[in-house]
C-alpha positions in Angstrom: 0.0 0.0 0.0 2.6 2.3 0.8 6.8 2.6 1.3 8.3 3.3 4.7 10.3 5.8 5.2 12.8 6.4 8.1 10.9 8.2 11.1 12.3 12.0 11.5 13.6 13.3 15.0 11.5 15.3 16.9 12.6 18.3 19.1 10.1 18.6 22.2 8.8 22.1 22.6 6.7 23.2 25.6 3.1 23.5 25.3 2.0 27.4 25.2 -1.2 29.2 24.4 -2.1 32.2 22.6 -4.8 34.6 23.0 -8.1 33.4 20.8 -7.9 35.9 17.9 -11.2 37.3 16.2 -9.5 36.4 12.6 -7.0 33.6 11.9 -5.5 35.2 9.1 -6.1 32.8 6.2 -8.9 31.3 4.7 -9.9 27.7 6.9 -11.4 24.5 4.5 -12.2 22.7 7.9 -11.6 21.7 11.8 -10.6 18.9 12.4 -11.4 18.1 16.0 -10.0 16.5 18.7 -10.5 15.8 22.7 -8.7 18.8 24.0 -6.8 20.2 21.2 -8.0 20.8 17.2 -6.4 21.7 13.8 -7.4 24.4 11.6 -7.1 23.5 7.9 -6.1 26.5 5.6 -6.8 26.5 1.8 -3.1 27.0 0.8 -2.1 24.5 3.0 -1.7 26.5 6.7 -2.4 24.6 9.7 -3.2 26.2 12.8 -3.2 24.2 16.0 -5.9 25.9 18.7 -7.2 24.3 22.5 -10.8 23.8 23.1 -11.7 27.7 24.3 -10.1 28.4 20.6 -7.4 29.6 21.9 -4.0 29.6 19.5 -1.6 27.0 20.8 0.6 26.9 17.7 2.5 30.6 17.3 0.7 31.5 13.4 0.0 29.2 10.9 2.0 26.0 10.0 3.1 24.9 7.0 3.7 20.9 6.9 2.6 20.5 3.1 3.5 22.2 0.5 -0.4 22.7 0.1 -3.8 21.7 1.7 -4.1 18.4 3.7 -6.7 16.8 1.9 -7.9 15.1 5.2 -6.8 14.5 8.6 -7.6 13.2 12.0 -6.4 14.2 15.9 -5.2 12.0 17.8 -4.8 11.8 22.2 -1.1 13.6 21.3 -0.7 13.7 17.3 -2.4 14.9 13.8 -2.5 12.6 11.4 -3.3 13.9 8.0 -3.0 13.4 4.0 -2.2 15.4 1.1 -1.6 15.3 -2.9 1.1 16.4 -5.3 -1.3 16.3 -8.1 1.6 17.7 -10.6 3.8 14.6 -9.4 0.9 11.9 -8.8 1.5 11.5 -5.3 0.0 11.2 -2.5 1.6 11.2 1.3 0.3 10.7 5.0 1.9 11.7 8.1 1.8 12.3 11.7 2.7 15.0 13.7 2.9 15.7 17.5 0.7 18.3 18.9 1.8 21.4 21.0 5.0 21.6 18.9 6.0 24.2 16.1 6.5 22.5 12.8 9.0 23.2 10.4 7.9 24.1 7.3 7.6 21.8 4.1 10.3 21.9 1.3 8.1 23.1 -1.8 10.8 24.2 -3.5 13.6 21.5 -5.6 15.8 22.1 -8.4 14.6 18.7 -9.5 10.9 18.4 -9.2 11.3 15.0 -11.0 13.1 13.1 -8.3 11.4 15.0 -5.5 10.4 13.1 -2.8 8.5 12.9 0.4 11.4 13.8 2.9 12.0 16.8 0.7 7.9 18.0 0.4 7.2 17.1 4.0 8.0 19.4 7.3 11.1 17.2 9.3 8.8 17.9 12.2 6.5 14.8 11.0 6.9 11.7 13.7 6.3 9.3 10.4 5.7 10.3 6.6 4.7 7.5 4.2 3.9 8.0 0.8 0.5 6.5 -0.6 -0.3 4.6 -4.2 -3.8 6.5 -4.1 -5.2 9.8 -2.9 -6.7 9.3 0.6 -10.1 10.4 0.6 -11.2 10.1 4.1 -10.6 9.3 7.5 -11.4 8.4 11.3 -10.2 7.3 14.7 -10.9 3.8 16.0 -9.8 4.1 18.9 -6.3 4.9 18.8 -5.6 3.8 15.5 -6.8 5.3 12.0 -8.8 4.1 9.0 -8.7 5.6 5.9 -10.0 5.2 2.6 -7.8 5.6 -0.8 -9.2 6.1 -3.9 -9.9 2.9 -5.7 -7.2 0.5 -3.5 -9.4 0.1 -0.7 -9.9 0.8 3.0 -6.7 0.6 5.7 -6.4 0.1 9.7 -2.9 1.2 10.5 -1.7 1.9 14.2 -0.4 4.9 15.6 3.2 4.2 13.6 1.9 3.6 10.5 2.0 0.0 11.2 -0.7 -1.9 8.7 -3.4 -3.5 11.0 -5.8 -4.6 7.7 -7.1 -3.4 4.4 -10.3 -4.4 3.0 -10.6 -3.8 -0.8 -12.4 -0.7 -2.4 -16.5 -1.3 -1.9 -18.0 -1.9 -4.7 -21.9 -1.0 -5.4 -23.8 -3.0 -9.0 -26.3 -0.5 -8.7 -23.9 2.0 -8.8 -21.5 0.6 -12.1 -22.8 3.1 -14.6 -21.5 6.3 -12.4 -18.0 4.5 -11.2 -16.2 7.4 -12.8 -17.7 10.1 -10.9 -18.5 8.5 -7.7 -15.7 7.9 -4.5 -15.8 7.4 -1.1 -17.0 11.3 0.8 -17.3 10.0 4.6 -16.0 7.2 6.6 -16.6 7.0 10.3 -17.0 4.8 13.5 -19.7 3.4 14.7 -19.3 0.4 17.8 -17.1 -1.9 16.4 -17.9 -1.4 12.9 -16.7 1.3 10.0 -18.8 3.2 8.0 -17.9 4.1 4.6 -20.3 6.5 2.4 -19.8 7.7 -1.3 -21.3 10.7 -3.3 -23.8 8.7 -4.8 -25.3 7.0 -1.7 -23.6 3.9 -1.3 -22.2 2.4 2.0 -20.3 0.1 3.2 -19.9 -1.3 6.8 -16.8 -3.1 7.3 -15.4 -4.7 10.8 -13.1 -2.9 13.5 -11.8 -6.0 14.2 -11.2 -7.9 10.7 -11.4 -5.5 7.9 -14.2 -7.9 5.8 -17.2 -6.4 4.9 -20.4 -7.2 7.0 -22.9 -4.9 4.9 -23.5 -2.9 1.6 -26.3 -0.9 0.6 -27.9 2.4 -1.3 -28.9 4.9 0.4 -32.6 5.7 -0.9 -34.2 8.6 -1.9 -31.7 11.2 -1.9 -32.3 14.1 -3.9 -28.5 15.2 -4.1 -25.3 13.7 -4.0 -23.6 12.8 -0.3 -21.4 15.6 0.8 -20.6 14.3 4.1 -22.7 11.8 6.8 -22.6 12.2 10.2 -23.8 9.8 12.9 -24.3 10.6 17.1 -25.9 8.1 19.3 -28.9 10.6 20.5 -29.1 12.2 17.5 -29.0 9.6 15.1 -27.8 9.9 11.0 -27.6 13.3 9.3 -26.9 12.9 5.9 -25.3 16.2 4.1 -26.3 16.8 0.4 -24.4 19.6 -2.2 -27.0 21.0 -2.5 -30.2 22.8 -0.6 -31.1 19.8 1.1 -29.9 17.6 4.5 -31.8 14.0 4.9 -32.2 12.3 8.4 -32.2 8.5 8.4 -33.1 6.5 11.4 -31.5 3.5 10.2 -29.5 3.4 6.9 -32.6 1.1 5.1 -35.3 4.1 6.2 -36.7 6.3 4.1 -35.4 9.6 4.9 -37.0 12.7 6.3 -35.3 15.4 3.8 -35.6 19.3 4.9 -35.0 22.1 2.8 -32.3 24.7 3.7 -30.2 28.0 1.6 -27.6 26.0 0.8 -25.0 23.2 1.0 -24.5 22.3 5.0 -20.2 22.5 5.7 -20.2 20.9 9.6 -23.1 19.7 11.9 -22.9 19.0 15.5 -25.5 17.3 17.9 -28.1 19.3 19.5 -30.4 18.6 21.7 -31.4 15.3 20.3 -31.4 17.0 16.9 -28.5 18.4 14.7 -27.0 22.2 14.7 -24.9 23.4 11.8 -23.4 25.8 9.5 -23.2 26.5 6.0 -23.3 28.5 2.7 -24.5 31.9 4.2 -26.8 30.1 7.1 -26.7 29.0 10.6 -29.3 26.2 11.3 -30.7 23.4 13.7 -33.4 20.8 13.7 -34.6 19.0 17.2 -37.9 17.6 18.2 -39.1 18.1 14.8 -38.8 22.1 14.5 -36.4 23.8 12.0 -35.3 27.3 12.8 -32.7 28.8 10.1 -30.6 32.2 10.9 -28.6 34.0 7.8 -25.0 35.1 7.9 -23.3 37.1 5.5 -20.4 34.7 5.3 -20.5 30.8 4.8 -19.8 28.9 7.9 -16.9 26.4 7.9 -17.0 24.8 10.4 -18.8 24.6 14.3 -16.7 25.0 17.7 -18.9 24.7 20.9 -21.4 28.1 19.9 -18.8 29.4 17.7 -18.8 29.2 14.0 -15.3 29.8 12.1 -16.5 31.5 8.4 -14.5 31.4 5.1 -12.9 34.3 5.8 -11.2 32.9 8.9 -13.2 35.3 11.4 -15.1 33.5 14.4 -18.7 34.5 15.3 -21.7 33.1 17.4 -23.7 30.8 16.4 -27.3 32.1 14.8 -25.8 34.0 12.0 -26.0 37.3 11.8 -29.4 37.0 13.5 -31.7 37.2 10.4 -34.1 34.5 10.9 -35.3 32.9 7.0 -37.7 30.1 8.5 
């Protein structure tokens, strides 16, 4: 699946914090989220480590890639994360330690040809490995990762990079005719099993514990392609469509309740037995059956606590910009 490359030394820093700042001075693609401690993903490739009172722990913006991670995971002490070379055709992972500066990546070489991933990853990664597909998504089991590359299949490796099990890319008959524009959007945990979801509504559950695949199935009734699914215990499924629509499922098999919003949903978070989210120019939340929409000027990236961090990289409260549409 992928070569192994010598781990890097690591120079332990002390943890500090920096003031929360009311703009984080680049333009954020997504959170990703951990326990205590979360990474902010920039558009040209910044990363920007922050506690859980979104407070600055990393001193500015972090270059490990020499562009944006294409998806990544915290960890109790590391972030794990992807990215692509698309001009070279390659695609890397790699884990770094949390509360530490990173050096920055190497995007510059006088021979582009031979470059490789020592040279276009920060030496502040604990492992690098370089991929034969693009990784597409990823999750936590526990304290190891799965993660799902384009048309190989879908890994289990430990916190070294150590290869647990693959399972091979799932595979939907329904779904033949629209192979070249369908892949694999979502992949989470649920128990002991692993979700996998693509744009047109398949899914796949697979075993924590073995890798083989227990279930496969359509999603029904979808009026949009899968952006993203979701799943909390009180809150159930949330599925996230491209475009002005989110579906709620109580069991993959059901029919699903669809409800109409302004636009495509970027990050939801459980709510009261219902969902809360954010999105293209709209704050939303659905529980006990009632919708209530708020607009914002600005699309919401991404959800932290009551906070909402927009495209622009500014942080604002939750409910828009208190214009109610519904």
């Amino acid at each position: 699946m992928y070569s192994i490359l010598q781990p890097h030394l690591q120079a332990v820093v002390s943890r500090r914090r920096f003031r929360m700042v009311s703009d984080v001075g680049f333009n954020p693609v997504r959170i990703d989220r951990g326990e205590g401690y979360s990474l902010i993903v920039g558009s040209d490739g910044q990363m920007l480590e922050i506690d859980y009172q979104k407070e600055q722990v990393s001193e500015g913006a972090m270059y490990p890639f020499p562009g944006v991670s294409s998806c990544g995971v915290v960890s109790s002490d590391s972030w794990i994360g992807s990215w692509v070379d698309r001009s070279l055709r390659k695609a890397y992972m790699g884990s770094f330690p949390l509360g530490e500066k990173w050096e920055s990546a190497n995007s510059d070489s006088d021979d582009l040809e031979n470059r490789d991933v020592d040279q276009s990853v920060s030496k502040s990664a604990s492992w690098t490995r370089e991929l034969q597909s693009e990784p597409l998504a990823m999750c936590l089991a526990g304290e190891n990762i799965v993660f799902a590359c384009l048309g190989s299949g879908i890994y289990m490796v430990d916190g070294n990079a150590t290869e647990i099990w693959r399972s091979p890319y799932p595979r939907w008959r329904e779904l033949e005719d629209l192979v070249g524009i369908d892949s694999i959007v979502s992949i989470l945990r649920k128990e002991d099993e692993i979700y996998a979801f693509s744009s047109s509504g398949g899914y796949s559950v697979v075993s924590m514990i073995t890798g083989h695949e227990i279930n496969n199935g359509i999603l029904s009734n979808l009026p949009e392609r899968v952006h993203d699914v979701r799943f909390d215990q009180d809150s159930g499924w949330i599925i996230m469509l491209h475009g002005k629509n989110i579906a709620i499922v109580s069991d993959l098999d059901s029919k699903p309740a669809i409800f109409r919003v302004p636009g495509p949903v970027m990050d939801v978070s459980p709510f009261e037995g219902g969902w809360k989210w954010t999105g293209w120019r709209h704050d939303g939340y659905l529980s006990n059956g009632r919708l209530d929409i708020f607009g914002r000027n600005e699309i919401g990236i991404s959800l932290m606590g009551d906070m909402v961090l927009t495209n622009s990289g500014s942080w604002s409260s939750f409910y828009g910009d208190d214009q109610k549409f519904l």
